[in-house]
TITORMAR-846843 format. One record per residue (C-alpha): residue number from 0; residue in three letters; x, y, z. Coordinates in steps of 0.25 Angstrom, whole numbers, plus 5000, padded with zeros to 4 digits. Example, Ala and Ser with C-alpha at 12.3 -4.5 7.8 and 13.67 -1.06 7.14 Angstrom:
REM residues 2
    nr   rest     xx     yy     zz
     0    ALA   5049   4982   5031
     1    SER   5055   4996   5029
This chain:
REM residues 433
    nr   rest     xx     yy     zz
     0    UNK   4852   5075   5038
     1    UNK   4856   5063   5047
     2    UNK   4861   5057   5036
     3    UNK   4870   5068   5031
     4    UNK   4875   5073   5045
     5    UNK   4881   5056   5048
     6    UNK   4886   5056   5034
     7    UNK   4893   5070   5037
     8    UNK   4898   5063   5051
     9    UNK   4903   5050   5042
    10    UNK   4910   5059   5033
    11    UNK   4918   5066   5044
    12    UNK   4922   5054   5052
    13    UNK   4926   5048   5040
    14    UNK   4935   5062   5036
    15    UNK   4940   5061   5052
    16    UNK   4942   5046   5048
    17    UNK   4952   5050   5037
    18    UNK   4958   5061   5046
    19    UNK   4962   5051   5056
    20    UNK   4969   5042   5048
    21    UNK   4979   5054   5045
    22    UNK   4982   5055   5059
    23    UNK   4994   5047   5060
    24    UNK   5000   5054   5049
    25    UNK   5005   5067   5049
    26    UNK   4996   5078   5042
    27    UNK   5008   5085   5035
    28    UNK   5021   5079   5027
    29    UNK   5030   5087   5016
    30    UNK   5027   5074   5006
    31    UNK   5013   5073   5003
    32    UNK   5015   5066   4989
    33    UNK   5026   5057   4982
    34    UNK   5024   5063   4969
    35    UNK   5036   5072   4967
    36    UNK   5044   5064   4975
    37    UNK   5057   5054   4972
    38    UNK   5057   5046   4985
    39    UNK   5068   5035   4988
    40    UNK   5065   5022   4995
    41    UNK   5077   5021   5008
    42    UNK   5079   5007   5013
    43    UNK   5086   5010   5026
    44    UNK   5089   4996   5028
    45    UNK   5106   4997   5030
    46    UNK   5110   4995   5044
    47    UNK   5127   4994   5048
    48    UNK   5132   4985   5058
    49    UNK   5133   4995   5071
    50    UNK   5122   5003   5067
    51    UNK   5113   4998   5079
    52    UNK   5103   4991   5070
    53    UNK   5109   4977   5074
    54    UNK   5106   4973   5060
    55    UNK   5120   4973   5056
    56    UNK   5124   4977   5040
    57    UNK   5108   4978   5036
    58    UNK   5107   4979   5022
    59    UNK   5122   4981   5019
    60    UNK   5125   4966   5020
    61    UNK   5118   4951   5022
    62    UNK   5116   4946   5035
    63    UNK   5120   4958   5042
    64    UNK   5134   4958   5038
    65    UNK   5139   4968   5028
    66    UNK   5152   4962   5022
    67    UNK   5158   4957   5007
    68    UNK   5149   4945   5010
    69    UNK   5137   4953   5013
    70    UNK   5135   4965   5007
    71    UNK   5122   4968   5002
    72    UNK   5124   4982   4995
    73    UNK   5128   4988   4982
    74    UNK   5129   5001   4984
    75    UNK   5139   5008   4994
    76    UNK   5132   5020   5001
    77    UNK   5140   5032   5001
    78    UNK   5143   5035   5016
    79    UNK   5150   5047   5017
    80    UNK   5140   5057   5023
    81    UNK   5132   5047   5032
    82    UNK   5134   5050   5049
    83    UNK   5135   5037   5054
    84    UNK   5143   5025   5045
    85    UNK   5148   5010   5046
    86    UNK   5159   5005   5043
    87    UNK   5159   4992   5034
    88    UNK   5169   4978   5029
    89    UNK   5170   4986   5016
    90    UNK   5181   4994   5015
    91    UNK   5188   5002   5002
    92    UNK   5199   5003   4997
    93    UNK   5206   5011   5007
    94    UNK   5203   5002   5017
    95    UNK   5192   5010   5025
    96    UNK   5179   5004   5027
    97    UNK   5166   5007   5021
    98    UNK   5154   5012   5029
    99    UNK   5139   5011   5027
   100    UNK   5127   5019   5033
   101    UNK   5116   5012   5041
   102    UNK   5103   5016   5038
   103    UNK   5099   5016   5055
   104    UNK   5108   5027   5055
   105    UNK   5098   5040   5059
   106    UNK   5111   5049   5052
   107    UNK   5110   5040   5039
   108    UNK   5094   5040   5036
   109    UNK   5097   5057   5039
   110    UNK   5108   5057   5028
   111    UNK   5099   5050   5020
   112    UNK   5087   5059   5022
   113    UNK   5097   5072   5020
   114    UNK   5101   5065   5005
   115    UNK   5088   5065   5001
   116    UNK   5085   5078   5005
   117    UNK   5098   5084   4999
   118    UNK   5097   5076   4985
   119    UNK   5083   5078   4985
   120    UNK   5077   5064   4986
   121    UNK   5062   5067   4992
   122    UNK   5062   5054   5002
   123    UNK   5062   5040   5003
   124    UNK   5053   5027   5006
   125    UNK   5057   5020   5020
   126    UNK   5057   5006   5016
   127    UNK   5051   5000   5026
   128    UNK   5053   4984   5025
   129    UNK   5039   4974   5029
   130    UNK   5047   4966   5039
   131    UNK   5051   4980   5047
   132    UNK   5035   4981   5049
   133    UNK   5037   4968   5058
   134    UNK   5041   4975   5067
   135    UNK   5031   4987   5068
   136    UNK   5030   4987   5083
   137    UNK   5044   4991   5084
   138    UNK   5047   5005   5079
   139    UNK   5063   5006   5083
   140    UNK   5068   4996   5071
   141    UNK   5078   5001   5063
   142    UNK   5070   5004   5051
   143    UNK   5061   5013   5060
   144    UNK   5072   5018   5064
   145    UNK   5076   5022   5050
   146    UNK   5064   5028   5048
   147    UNK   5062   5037   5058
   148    UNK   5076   5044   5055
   149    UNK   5071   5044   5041
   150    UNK   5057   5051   5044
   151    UNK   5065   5060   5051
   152    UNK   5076   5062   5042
   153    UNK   5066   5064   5031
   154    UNK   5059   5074   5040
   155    UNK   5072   5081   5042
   156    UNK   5074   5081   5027
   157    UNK   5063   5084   5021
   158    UNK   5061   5070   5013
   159    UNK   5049   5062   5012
   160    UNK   5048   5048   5018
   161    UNK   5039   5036   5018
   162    UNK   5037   5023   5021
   163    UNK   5038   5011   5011
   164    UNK   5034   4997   5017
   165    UNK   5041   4986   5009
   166    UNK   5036   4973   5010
   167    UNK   5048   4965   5007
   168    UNK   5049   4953   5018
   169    UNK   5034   4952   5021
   170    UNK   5032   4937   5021
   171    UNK   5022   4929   5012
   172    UNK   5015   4923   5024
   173    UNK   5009   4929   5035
   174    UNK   5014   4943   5033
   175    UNK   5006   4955   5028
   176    UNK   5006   4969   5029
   177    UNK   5001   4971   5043
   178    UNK   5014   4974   5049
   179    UNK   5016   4986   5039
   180    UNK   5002   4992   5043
   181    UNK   5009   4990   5059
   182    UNK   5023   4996   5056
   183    UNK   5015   5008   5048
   184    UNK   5009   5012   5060
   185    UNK   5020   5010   5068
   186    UNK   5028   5019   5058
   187    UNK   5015   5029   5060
   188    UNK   5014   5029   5076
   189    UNK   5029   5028   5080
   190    UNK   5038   5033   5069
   191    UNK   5028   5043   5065
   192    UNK   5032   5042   5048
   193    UNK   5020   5049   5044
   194    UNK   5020   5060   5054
   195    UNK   5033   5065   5057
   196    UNK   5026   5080   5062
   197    UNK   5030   5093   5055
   198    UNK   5037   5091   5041
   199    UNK   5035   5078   5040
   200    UNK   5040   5070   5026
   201    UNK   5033   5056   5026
   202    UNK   5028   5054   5011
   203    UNK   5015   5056   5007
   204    UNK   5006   5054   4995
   205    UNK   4993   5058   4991
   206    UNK   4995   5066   5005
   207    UNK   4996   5053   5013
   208    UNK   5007   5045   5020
   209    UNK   5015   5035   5009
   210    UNK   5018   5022   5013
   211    UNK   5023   5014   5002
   212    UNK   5024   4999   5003
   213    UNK   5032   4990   4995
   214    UNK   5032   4975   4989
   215    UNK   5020   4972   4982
   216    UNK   5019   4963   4970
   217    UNK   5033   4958   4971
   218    UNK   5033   4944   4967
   219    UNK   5047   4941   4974
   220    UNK   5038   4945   4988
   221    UNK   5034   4932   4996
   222    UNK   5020   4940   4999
   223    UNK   5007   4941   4993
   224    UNK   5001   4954   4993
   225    UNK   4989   4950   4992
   226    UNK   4990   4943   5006
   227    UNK   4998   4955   5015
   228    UNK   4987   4963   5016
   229    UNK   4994   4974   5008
   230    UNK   4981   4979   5005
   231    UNK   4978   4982   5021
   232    UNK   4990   4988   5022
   233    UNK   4986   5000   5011
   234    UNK   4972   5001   5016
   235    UNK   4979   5003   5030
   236    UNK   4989   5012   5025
   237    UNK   4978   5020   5018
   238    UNK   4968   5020   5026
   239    UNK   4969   5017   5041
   240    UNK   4965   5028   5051
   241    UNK   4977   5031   5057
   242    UNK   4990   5024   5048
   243    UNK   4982   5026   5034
   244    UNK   4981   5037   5027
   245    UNK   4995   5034   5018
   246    UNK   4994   5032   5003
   247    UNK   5002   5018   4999
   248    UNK   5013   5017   4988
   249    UNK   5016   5002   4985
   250    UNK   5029   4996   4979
   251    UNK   5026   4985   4968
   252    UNK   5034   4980   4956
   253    UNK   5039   4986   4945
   254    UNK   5027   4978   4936
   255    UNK   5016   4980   4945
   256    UNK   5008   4986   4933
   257    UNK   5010   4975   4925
   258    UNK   5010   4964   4937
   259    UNK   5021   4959   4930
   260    UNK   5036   4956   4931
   261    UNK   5040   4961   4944
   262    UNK   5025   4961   4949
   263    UNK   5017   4948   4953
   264    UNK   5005   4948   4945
   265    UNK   4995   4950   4954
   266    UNK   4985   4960   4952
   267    UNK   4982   4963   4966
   268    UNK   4995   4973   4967
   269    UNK   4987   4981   4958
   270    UNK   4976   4982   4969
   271    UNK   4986   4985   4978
   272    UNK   4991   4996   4971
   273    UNK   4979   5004   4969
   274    UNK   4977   5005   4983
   275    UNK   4989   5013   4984
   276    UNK   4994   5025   4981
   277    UNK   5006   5025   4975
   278    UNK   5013   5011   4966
   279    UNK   5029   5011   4967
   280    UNK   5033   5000   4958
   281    UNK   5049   4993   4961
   282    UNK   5057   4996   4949
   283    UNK   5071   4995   4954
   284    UNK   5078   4984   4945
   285    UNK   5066   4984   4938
   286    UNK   5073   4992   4926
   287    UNK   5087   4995   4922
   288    UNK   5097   5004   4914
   289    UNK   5103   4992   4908
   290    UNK   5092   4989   4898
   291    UNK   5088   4996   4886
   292    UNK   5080   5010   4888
   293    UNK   5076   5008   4904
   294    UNK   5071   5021   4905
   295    UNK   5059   5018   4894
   296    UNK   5055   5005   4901
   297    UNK   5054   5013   4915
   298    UNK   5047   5025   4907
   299    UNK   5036   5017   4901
   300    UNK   5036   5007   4914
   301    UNK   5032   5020   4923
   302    UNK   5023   5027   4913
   303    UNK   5014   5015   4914
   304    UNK   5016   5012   4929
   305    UNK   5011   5028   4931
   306    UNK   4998   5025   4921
   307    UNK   4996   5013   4927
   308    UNK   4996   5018   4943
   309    UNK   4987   5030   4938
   310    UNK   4977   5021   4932
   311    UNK   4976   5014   4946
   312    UNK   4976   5026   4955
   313    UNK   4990   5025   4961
   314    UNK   5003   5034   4960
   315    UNK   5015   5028   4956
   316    UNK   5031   5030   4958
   317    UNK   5042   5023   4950
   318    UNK   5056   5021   4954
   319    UNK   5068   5026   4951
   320    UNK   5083   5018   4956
   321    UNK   5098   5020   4954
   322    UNK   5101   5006   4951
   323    UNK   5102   4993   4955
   324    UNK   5112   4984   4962
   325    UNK   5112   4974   4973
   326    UNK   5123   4963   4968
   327    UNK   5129   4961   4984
   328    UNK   5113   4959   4990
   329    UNK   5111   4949   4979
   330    UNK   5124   4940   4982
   331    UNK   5118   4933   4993
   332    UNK   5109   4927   4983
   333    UNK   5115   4919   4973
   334    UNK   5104   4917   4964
   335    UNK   5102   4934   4965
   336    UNK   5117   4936   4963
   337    UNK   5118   4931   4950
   338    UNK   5109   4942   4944
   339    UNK   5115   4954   4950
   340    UNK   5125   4963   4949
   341    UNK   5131   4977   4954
   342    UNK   5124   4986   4949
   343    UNK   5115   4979   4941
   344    UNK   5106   4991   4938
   345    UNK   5116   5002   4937
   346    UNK   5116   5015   4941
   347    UNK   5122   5022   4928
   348    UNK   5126   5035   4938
   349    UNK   5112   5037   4943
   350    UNK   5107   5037   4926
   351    UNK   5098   5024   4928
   352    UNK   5091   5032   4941
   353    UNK   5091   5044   4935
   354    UNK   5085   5039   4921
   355    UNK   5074   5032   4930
   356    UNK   5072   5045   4936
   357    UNK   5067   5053   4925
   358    UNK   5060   5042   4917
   359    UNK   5051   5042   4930
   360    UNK   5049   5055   4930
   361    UNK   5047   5056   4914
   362    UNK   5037   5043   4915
   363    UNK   5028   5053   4927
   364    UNK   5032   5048   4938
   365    UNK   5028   5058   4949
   366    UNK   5036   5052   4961
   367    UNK   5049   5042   4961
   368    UNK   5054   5030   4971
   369    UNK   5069   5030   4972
   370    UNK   5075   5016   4975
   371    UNK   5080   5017   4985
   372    UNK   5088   5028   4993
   373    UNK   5098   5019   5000
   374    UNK   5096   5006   4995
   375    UNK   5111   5001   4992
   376    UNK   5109   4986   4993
   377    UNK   5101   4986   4980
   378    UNK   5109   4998   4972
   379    UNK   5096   5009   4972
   380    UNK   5101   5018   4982
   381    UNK   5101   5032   4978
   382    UNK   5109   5037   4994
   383    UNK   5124   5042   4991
   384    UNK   5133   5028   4985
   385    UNK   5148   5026   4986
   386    UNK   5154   5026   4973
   387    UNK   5166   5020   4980
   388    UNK   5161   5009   4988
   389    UNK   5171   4999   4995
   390    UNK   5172   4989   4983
   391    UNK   5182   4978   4984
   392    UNK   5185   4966   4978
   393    UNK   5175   4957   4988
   394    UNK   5163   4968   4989
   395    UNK   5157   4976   4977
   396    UNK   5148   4989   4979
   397    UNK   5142   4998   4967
   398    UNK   5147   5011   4964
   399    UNK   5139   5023   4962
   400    UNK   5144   5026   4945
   401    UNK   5154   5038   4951
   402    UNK   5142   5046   4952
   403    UNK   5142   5053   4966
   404    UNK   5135   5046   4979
   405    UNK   5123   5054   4979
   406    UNK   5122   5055   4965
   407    UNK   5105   5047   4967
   408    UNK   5102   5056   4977
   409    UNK   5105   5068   4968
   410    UNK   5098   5062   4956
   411    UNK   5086   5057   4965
   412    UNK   5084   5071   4969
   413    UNK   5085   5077   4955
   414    UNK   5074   5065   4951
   415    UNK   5064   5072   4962
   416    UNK   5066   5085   4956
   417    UNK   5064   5080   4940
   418    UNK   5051   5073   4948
   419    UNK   5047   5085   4953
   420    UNK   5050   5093   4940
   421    UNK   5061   5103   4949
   422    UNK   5070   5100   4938
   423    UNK   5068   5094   4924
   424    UNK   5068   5079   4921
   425    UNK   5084   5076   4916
   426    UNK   5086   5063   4908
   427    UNK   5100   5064   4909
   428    UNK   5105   5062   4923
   429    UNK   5110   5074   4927
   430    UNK   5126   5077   4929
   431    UNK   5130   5082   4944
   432    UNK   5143   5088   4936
């Protein structure tokens, strides 16, 4: 009887136990599960000169400057309908000057937010880089910044939001991932991302808090996963008592089945992978409308990443992107420079994203990463696009194919609703006319 009444006791502490490590979360969110969902990542990372980040042109040029010698984007963003713009060097052809957004703009991340909700795209992944974390005492950087008009901008809108850690710039020596497990709490306590009160919209899956991280098994990364504790960091975000209780999507290679190609060949990430929830393999550049039949190799790539991730107790997403294109980032590097071109993965129009969407869909895919929402330095930016951008004999930018600027918004949305089977899957992109 003694025995019985401590093991009831046990079992109760161990139920109040689990109950506490919910408490930093909220109880309720509108998104309890990524399946259904196309979800987008957003960079944030474009800063102006005299926006008040100091940082000068972030992301828009090299060395903070943002000229014909140091651009660094492909793509020029269509900024008719944003509150707050700057004006640039570029000028077209009638002389006036062209203007940018910055992304530390509370009026931008809410224009943003209202797209996704009018076009239909469910929410986005805030990339949130490793060396942002350095700084996790400190909760007024610009990216927190970013992300607080963001969680209340998704809030406002109705879109689903979550963090993405991505390891890119932690070092090979004497760095791990302690200082993600600092800034997660920090993003818990202070800028309260996964309790944002009634209605809140922060992603879940499985019914708990998703955190995605990404950069694992790269073999152009300087670090060893098996040396930065990566393993901590999922049993922390898992299972501490007051930050845990999140289910873990990782970010791998395109070949992370096979540990080939893309992928070191170290059995290890495997492991890893099963200790999380969902597997997000990178798969921009990795295929291409320019070779024969594209859509049959992503098919059959996708039908056995899906087998595969069931076999081993994980869910999986594929991606889908517009193109690819970052010819002005890559002239800084001659080596690099050599090899690129604009547009080097083409649009087609929006064919090459839309055919990626519904072979997904057809191979089962239940949910969709979308790179990326406002990525423009690298060409996979579904936001609104200039068709017209200030092109002149010294500085070169992408077109958007004459289609119109929110022409990826509005096939993104239609995606989420062949996902959902709200409409039936189309395999011919479908005409705005």
């Amino acid at each position: 009887m003694i025995k019985i009444t401590s093991l009831i006791f046990v079992t109760a502490s161990i139920i109040a136990f689990t109950a506490n490590a919910q408490l930093k979360h909220g109880n309720t969110t509108k998104y309890t599960s990524y399946k259904g969902l196309v979800m987008a990542g957003y960079q944030g990372w474009f800063r102006a000169e005299g926006d008040g980040s100091e940082t000068g042109w972030g992301h828009y040029g090299r060395n903070g400057k943002f000229d014909t010698e140091h651009n660094t984007i492909d793509f020029w963003p269509d900024v008719s309908e944003y509150e707050k713009t700057y004006k640039t060097s570029f000028k077209y052809p009638n002389g006036k000057a062209a203007e940018v957004f910055s992304s530390v703009d509370k009026s931008t991340t809410d224009l943003h937010f209202k797209w996704m909700k009018d076009y239909g795209v469910d929410g986005v992944f805030m990339q949130r880089f490793f060396g942002v974390t350095r700084g996790y005492e400190n909760s007024n950087k610009p990216q927190d910044i970013i992300l607080k008009n963001a969680l209340e901008a998704a809030k406002r809108n109705g879109r689903a939001i979550a963090v993405m850690y991505d390891l890119s710039g932690l070092k090979a020596e004497g760095e791990d991932c302690s200082s993600v497990i600092e800034d997660w709490k920090m993003l818990v306590d202070q800028l309260k991302v996964t309790s944002q009160g009634e209605g809140q919209t922060y992603l879940h899956h499985n019914g708990k808090p998703l955190v995605a991280i990404w950069g694992l098994g790269f073999p152009d990364r300087p670090y060893d996963i098996r040396k930065i504790g990566i393993n901590r960091l999922i049993d922390f975000l898992k299972n501490d008592p007051e930050y845990g209780g999140c289910s873990v999507m990782l970010g791998v290679p395109t070949y992370f089945r096979e540990l080939n190609k893309d992928c070191l060949p170290d059995p290890y990430l495997h492991q890893v992978i099963r200790s999380a929830d969902i597997v997000l393999p990178w798969m921009v550049q990795r295929f291409t409308p320019l070779v024969h039949k594209p859509m049959d190799h992503i098919r059959d790539h996708v039908i056995a990443d899906i087998k595969w991730s069931k076999e081993n107790g994980v869910d999986y997403v594929p991606i889908a992107y517009p193109g690819f294109s970052w010819r002005n980032l890559s002239l800084a590097n001659k080596d690099l420079a050599r090899y690129t071109a604009y547009g080097a993965i083409p649009r087609l129009g929006g064919r090459f994203y839309w055919d990626q969407l519904v072979t997904l869909i057809e191979a089962g895919a239940d949910m969709i990463y979308v790179a990326m929402f406002d990525e423009i330095d690298e060409g996979t930016a579904i936001m609104k696009i200039s068709d017209n951008p200030p092109n002149n004999e010294n500085a070169h930018f992408v077109g958007n194919d004459g289609v119109p600027s929110d022409h990826y918004l509005w096939l993104t949305g239609l995606g989420a609703k062949m996902l959902r089977k709200e409409i039936p899957l189309k395999p011919e992109m479908p005409d705005r006319k």
